[in-house]
C-alpha positions in Angstrom: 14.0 -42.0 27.4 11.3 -39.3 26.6 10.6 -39.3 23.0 8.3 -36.1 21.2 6.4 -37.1 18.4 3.5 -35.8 16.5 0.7 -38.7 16.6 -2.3 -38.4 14.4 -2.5 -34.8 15.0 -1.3 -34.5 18.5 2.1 -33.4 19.7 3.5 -36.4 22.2 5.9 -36.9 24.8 6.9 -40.2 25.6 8.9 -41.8 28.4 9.5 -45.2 27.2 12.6 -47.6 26.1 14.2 -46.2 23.1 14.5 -50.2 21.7 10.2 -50.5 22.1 8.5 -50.8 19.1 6.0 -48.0 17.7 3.5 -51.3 17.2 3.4 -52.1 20.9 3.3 -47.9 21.6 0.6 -47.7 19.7 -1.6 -50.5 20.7 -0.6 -51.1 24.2 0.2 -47.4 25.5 -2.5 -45.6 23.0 -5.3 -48.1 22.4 -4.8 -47.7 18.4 -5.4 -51.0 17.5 -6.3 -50.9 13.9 -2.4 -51.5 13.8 -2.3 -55.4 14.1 1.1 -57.9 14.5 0.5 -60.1 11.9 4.2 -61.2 11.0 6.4 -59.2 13.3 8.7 -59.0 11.0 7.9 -56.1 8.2 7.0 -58.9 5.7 3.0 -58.4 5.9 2.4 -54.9 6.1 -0.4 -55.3 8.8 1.0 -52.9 11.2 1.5 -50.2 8.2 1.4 -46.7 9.6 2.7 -43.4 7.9 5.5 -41.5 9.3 6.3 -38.3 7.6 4.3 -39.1 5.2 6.1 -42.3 4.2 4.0 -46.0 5.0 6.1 -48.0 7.2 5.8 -51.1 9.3 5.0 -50.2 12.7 6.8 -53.5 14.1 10.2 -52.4 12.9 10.4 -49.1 14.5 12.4 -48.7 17.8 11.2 -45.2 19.3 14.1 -43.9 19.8 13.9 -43.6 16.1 10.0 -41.1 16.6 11.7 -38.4 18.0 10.1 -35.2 16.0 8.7 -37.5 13.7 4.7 -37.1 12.8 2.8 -40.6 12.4 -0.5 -41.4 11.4 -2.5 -44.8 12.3 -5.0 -45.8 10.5 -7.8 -44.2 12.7 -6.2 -40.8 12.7 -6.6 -41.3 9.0 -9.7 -42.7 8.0 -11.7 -39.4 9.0 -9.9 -37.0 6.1 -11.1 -36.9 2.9 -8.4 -38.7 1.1 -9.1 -41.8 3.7 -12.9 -42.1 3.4 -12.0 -42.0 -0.8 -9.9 -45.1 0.0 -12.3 -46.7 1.9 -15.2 -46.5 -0.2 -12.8 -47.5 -3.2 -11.7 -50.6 -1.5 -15.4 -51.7 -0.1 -17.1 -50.7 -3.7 -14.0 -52.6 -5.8 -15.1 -55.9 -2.8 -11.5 -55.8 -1.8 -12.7 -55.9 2.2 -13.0 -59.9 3.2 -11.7 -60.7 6.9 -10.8 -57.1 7.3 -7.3 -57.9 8.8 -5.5 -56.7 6.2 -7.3 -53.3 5.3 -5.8 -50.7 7.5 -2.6 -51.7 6.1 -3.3 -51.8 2.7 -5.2 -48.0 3.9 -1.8 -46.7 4.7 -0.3 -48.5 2.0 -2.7 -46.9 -0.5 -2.3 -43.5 0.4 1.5 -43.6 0.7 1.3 -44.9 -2.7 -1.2 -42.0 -4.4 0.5 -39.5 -2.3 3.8 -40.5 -4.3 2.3 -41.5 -7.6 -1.2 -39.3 -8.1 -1.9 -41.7 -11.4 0.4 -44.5 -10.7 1.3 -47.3 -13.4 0.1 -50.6 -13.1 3.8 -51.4 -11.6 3.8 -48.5 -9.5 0.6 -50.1 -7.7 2.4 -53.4 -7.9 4.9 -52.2 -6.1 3.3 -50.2 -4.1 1.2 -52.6 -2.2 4.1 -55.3 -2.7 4.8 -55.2 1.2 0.9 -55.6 2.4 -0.2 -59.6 1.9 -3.8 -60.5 1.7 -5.1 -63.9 2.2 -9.2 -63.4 1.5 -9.3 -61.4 -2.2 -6.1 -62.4 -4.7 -5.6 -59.0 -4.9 -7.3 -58.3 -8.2 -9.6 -56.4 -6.3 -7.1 -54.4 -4.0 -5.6 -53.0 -7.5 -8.9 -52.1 -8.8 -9.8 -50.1 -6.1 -6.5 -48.1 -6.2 -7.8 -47.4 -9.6 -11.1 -46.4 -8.1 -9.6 -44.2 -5.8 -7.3 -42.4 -8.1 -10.5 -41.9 -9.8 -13.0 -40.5 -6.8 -9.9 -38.4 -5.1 -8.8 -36.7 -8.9 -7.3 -33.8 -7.6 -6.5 -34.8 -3.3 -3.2 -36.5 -4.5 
């Protein structure tokens, strides 16, 4: 099945399986591999990309679902503004441990300020609810939501 999509920036044409998963796409056809398989199941929020603008788990989307949709991996966003803010947020809040987790929680992040420019303590709670960490408790990961809201005043 050929598939168009827009993939970090790029306009794509795919001939693949329409049941493949956008996870496999990206990491076996595209070399993205910030995207990991943690759970394969939409429970860990490892694979978290953004498609139209929305963070979603990579794992659970069959391609034939891409078609004209835009998505955005981790490494088409960590060069724009509003994804080095989250970055330094994350590493000055010491949220970064194994690193596993963190493009995820990127995505997960951005979706979240993109929707909520000063979220509520249950708005980030929510927010992040479908991303698991096990290095930091978390504590840290909400703080540097706060520190990004903060840095990026004004990009959300």
């Amino acid at each position: 099945m050929k598939i168009e999509c827009t993939l970090n920036g790029q306009r794509k044409t795919l001939d693949v399986s329409s049941t493949r998963r956008l996870l496999d796409i990206l990491r076996e056809d595209f070399h993205l591999t910030a995207v990991k398989e943690g759970c394969g199941e939409g429970e860990c929020g490892a694979c978290m990309v953004l498609m139209d603008g929305k963070a979603v788990n990579a794992c659970l989307i069959p391609a034939g679902n891409l078609m004209g949709k835009e998505i955005v991996t981790p490494e088409g966003f960590k060069e724009s503004p509003r994804g080095k803010i989250i970055e330094e947020a994350l590493i000055e809040a010491g949220a970064v441990q194994c690193g596993f987790c963190t493009p995820g929680f990127v995505m997960a992040i951005e979706s979240l300020l993109n929707e909520h420019p000063h979220p509520t303590e249950e708005n980030i709670r929510e927010g992040l609810s479908g991303n698991l960490c096990r290095c930091t408790g978390y504590q840290m990961i909400f703080k540097s939501v706060r520190l990004a809201e903060e840095k990026g005043a004004g990009l959300w």
